[in-house]
PDB file of N, CA, C and O in Angstrom:
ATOM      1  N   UNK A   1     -48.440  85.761  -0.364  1.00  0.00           N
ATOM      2  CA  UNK A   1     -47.079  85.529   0.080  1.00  0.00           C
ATOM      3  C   UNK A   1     -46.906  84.090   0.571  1.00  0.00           C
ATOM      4  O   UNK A   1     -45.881  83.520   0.198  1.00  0.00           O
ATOM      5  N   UNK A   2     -47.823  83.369   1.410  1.00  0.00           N
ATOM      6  CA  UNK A   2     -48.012  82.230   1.848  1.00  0.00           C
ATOM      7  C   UNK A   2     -47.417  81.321   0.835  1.00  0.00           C
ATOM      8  O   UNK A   2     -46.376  80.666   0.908  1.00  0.00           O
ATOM      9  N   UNK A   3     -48.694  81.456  -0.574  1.00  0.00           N
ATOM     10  CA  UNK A   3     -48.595  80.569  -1.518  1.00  0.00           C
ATOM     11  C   UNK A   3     -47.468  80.756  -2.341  1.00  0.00           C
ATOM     12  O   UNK A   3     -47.275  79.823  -3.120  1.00  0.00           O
ATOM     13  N   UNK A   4     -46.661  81.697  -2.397  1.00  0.00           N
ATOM     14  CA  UNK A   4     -45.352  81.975  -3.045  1.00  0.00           C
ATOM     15  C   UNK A   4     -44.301  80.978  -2.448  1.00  0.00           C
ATOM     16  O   UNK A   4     -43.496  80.239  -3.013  1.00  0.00           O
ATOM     17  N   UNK A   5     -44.537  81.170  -1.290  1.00  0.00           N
ATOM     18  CA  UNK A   5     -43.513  80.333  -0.187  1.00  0.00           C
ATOM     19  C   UNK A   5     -43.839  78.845  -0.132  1.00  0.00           C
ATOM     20  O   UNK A   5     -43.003  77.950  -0.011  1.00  0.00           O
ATOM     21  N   UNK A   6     -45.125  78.696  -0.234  1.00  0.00           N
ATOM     22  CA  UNK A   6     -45.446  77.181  -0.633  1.00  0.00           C
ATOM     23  C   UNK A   6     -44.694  76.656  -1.667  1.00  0.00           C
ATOM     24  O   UNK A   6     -43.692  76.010  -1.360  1.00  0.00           O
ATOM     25  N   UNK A   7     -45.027  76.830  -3.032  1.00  0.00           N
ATOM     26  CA  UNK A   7     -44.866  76.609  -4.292  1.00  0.00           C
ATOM     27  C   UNK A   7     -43.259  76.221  -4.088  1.00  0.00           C
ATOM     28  O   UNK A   7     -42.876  75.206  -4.670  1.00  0.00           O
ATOM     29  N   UNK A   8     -42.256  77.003  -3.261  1.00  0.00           N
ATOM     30  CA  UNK A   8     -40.814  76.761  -3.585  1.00  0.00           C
ATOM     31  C   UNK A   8     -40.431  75.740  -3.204  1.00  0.00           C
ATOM     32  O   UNK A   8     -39.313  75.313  -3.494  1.00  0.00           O
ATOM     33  N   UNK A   9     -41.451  74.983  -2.310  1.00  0.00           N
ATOM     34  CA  UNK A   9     -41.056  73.486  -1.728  1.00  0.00           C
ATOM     35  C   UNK A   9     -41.742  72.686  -2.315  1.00  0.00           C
ATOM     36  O   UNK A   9     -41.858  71.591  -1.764  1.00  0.00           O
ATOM     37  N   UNK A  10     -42.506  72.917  -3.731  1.00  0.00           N
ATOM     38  CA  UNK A  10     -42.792  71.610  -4.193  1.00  0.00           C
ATOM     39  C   UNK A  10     -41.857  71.083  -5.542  1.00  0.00           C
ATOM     40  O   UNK A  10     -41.160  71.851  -6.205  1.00  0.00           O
ATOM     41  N   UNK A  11     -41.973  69.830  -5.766  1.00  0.00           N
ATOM     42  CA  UNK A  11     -40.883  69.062  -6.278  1.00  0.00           C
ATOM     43  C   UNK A  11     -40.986  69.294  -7.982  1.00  0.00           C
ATOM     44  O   UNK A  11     -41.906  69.005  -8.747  1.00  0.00           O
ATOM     45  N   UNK A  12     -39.306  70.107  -8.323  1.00  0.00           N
ATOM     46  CA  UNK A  12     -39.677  70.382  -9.838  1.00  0.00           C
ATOM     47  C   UNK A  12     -39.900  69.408 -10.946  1.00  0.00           C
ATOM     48  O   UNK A  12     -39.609  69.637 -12.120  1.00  0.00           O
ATOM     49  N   UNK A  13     -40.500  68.177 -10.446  1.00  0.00           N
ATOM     50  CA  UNK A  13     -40.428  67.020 -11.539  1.00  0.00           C
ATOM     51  C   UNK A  13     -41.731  67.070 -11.525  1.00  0.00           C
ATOM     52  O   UNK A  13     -42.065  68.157 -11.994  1.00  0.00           O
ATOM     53  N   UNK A  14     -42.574  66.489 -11.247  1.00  0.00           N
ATOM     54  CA  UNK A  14     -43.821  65.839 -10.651  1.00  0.00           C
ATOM     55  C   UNK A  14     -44.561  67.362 -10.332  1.00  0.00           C
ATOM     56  O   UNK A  14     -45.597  67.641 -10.935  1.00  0.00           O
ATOM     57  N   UNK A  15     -44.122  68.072  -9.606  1.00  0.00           N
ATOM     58  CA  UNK A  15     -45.257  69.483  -9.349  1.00  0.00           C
ATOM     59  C   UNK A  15     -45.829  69.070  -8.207  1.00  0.00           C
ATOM     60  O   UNK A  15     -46.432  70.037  -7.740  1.00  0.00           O
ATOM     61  N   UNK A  16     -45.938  68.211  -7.581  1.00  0.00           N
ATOM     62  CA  UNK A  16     -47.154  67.597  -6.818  1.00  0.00           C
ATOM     63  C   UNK A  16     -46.624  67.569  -5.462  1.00  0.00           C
ATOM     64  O   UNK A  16     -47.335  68.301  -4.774  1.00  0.00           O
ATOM     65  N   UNK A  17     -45.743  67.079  -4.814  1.00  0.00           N
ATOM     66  CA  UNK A  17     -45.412  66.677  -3.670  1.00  0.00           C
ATOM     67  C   UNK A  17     -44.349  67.739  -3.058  1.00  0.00           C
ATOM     68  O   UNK A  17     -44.247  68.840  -3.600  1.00  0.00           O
ATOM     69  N   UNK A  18     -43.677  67.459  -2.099  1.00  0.00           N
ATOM     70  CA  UNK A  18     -43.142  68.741  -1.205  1.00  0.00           C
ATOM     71  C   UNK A  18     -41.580  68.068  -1.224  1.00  0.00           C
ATOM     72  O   UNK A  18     -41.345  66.916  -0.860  1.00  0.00           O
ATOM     73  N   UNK A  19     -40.593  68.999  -1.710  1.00  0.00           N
ATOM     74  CA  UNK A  19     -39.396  68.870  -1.712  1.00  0.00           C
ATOM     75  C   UNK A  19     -38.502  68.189  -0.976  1.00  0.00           C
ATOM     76  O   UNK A  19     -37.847  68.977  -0.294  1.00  0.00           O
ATOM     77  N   UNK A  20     -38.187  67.062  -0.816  1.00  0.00           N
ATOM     78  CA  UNK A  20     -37.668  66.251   0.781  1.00  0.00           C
ATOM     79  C   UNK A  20     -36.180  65.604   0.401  1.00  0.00           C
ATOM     80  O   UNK A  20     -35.632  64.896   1.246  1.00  0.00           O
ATOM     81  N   UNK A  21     -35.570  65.839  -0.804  1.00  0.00           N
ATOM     82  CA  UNK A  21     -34.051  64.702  -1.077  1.00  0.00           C
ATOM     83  C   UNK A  21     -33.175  66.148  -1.781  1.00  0.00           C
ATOM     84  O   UNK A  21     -33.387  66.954  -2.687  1.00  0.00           O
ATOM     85  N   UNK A  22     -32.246  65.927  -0.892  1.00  0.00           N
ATOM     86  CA  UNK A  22     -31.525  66.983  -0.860  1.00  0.00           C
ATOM     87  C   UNK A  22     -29.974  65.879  -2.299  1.00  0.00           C
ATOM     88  O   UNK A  22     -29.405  64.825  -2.018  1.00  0.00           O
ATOM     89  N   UNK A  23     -29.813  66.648  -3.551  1.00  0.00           N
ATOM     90  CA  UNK A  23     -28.452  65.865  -4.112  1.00  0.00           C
ATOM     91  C   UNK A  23     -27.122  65.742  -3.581  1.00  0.00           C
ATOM     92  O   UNK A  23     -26.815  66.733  -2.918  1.00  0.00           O
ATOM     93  N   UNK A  24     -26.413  65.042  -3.634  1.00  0.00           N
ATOM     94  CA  UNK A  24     -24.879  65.278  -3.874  1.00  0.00           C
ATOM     95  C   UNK A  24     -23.890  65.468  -4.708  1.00  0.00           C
ATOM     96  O   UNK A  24     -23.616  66.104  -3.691  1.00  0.00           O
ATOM     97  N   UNK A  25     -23.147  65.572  -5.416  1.00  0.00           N
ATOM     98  CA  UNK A  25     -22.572  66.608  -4.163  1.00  0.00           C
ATOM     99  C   UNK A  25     -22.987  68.081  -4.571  1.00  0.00           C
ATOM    100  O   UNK A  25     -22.673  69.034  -3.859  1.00  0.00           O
ATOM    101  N   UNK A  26     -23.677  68.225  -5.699  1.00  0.00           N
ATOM    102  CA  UNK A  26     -24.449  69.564  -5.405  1.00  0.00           C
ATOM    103  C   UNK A  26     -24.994  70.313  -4.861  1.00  0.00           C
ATOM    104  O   UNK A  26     -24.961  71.532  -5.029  1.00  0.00           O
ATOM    105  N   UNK A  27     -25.870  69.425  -3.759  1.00  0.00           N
ATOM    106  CA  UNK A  27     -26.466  70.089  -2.485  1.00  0.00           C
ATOM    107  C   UNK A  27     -28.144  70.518  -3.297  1.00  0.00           C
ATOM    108  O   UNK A  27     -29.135  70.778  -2.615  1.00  0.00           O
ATOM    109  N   UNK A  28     -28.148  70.511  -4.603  1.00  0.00           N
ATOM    110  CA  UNK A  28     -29.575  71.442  -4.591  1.00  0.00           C
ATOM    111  C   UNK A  28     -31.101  70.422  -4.177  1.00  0.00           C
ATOM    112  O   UNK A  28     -31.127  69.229  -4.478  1.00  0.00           O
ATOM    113  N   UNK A  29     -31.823  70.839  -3.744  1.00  0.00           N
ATOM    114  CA  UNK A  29     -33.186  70.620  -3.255  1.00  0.00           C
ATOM    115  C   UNK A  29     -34.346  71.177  -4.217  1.00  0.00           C
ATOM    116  O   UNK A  29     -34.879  72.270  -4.410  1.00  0.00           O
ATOM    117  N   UNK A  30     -34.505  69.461  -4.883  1.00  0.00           N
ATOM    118  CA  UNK A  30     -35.353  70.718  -5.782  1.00  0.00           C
ATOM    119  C   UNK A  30     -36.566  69.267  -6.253  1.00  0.00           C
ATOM    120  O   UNK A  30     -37.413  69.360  -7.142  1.00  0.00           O
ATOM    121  N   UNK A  31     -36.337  68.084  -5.427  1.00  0.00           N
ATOM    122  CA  UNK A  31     -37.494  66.577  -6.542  1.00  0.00           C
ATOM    123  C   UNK A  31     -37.653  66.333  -4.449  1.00  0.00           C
ATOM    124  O   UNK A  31     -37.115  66.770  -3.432  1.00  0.00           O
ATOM    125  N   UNK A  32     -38.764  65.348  -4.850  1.00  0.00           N
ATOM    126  CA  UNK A  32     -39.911  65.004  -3.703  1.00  0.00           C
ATOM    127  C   UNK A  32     -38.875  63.253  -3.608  1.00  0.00           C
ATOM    128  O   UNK A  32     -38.072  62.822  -4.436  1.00  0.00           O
ATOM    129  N   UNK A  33     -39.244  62.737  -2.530  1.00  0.00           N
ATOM    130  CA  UNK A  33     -38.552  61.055  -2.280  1.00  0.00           C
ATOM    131  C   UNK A  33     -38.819  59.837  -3.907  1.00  0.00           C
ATOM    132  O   UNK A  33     -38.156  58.925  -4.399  1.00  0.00           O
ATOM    133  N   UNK A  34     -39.816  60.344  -4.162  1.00  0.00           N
ATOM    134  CA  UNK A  34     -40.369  59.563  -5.061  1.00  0.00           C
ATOM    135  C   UNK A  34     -39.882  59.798  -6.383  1.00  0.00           C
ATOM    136  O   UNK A  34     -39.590  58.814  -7.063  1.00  0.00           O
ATOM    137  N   UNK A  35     -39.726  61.134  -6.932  1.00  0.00           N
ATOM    138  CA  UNK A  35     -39.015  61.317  -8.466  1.00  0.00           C
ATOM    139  C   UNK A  35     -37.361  61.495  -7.864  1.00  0.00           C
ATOM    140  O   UNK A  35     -36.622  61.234  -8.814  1.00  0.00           O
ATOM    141  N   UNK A  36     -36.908  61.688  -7.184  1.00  0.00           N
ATOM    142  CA  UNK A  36     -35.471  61.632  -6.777  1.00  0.00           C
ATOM    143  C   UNK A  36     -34.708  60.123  -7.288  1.00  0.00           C
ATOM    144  O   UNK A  36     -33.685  59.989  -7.958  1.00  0.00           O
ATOM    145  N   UNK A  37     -35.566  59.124  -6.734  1.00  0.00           N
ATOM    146  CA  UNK A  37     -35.710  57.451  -6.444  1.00  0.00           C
ATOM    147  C   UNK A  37     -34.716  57.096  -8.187  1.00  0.00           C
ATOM    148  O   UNK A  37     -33.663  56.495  -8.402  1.00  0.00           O
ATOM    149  N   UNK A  38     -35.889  57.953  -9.294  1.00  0.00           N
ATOM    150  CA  UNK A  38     -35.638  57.542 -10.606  1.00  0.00           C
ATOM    151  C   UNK A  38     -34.628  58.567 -11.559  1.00  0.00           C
ATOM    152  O   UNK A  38     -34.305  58.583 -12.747  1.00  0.00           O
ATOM    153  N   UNK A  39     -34.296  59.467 -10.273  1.00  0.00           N
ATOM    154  CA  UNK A  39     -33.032  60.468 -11.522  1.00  0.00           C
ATOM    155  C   UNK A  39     -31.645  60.260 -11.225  1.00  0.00           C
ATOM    156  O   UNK A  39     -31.230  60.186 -10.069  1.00  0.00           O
ATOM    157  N   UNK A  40     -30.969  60.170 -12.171  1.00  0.00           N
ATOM    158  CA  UNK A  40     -29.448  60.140 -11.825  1.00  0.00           C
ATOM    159  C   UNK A  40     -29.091  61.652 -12.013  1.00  0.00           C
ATOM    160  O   UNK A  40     -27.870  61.802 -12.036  1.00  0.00           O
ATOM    161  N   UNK A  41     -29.547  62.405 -12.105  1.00  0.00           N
ATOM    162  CA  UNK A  41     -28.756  64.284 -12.392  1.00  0.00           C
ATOM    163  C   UNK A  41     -30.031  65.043 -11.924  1.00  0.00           C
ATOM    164  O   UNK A  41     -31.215  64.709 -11.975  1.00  0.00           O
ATOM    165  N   UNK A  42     -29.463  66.098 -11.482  1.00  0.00           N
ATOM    166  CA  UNK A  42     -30.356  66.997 -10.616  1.00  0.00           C
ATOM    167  C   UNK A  42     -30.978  67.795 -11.980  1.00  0.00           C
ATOM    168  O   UNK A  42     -30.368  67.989 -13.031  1.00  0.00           O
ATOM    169  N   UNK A  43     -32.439  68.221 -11.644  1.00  0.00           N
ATOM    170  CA  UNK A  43     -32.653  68.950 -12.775  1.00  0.00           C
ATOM    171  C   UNK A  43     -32.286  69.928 -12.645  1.00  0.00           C
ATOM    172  O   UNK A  43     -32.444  70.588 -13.672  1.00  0.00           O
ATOM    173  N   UNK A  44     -31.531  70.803 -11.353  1.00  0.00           N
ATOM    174  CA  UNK A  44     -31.185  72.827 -11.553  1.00  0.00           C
ATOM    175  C   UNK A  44     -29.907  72.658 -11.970  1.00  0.00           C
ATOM    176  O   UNK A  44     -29.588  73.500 -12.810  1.00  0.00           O
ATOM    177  N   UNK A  45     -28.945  71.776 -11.656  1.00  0.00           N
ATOM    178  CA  UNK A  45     -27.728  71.871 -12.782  1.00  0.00           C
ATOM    179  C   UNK A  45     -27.129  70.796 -13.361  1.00  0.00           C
ATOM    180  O   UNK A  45     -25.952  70.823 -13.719  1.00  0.00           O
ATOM    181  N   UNK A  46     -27.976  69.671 -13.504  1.00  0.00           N
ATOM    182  CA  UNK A  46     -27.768  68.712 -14.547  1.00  0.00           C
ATOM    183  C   UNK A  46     -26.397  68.100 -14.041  1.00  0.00           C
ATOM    184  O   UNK A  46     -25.655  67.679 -14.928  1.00  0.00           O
ATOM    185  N   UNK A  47     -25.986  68.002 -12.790  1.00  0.00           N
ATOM    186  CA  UNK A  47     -24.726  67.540 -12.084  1.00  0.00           C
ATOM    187  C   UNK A  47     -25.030  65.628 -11.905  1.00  0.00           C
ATOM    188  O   UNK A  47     -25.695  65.398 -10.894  1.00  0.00           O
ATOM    189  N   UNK A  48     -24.794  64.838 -12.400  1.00  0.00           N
ATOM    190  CA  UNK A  48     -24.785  63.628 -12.033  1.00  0.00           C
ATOM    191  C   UNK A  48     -24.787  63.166 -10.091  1.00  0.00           C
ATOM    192  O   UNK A  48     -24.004  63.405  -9.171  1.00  0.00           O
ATOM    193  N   UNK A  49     -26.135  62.407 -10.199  1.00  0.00           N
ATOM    194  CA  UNK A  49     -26.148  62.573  -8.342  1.00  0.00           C
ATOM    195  C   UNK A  49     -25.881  61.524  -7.890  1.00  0.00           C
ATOM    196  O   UNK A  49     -26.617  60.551  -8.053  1.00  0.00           O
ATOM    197  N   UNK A  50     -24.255  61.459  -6.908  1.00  0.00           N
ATOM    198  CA  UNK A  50     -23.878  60.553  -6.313  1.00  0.00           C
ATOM    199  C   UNK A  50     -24.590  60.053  -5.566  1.00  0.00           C
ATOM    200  O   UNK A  50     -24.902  58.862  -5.605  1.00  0.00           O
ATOM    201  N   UNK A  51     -24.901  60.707  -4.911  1.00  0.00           N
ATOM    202  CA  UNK A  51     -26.226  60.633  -3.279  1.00  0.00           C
ATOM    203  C   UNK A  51     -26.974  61.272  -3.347  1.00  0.00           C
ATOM    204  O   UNK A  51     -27.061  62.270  -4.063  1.00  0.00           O
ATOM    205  N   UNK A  52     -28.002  60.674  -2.305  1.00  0.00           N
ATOM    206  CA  UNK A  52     -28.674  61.714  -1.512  1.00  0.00           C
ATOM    207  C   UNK A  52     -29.319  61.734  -0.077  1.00  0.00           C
ATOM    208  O   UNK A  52     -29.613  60.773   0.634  1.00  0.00           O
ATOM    209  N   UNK A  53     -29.429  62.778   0.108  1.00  0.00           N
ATOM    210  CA  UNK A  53     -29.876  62.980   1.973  1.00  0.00           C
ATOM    211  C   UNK A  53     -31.230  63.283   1.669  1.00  0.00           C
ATOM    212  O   UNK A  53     -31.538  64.037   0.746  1.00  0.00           O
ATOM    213  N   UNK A  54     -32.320  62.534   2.662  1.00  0.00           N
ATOM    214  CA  UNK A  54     -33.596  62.859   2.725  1.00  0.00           C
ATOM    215  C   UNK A  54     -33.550  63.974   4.043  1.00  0.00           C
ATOM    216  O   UNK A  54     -32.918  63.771   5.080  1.00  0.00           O
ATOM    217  N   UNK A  55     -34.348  65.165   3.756  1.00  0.00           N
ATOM    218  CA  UNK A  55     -34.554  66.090   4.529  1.00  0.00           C
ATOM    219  C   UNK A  55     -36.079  66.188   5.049  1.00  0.00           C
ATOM    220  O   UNK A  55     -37.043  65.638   4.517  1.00  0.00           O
ATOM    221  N   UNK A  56     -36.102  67.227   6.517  1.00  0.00           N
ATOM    222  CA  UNK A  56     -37.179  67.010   6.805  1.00  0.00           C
ATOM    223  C   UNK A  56     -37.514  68.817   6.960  1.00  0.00           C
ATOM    224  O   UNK A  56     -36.593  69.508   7.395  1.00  0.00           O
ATOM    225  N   UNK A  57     -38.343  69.238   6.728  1.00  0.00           N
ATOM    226  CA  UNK A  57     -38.906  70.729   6.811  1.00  0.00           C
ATOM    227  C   UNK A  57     -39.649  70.918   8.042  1.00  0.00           C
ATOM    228  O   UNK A  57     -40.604  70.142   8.002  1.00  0.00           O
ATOM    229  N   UNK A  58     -39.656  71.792   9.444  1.00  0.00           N
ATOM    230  CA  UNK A  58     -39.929  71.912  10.596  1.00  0.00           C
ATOM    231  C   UNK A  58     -40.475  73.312  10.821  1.00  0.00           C
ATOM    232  O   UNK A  58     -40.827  73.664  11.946  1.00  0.00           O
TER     233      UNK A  58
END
């Protein structure tokens, strides 16, 4: 269960790093600071990304 719950915070580009840039104005959370940097469209709905907010997980 742990590792189920892990896996959903890592970044769907790369695989590697932990989910931290939230898009706009879509809102979805789904690439790490680093592959976010180089996409203009979110990969869960292909929405062109105005912004984005870096988030922090606590």
């Amino acid at each position: 269960e742990n590792e189920k719950l892990r896996s959903t915070w890592i970044c769907r580009k790369c695989e590697k790093e932990t989910i931290q840039t939230l898009f706009l104005p879509c809102r979805h959370l789904v690439m790490c600071d680093t592959c976010a940097e180089s996409s203009d469209y979110c990969l869960y709905c292909f929405e062109k990304v105005l912004g984005t907010v870096k988030t922090f997980k606590v």
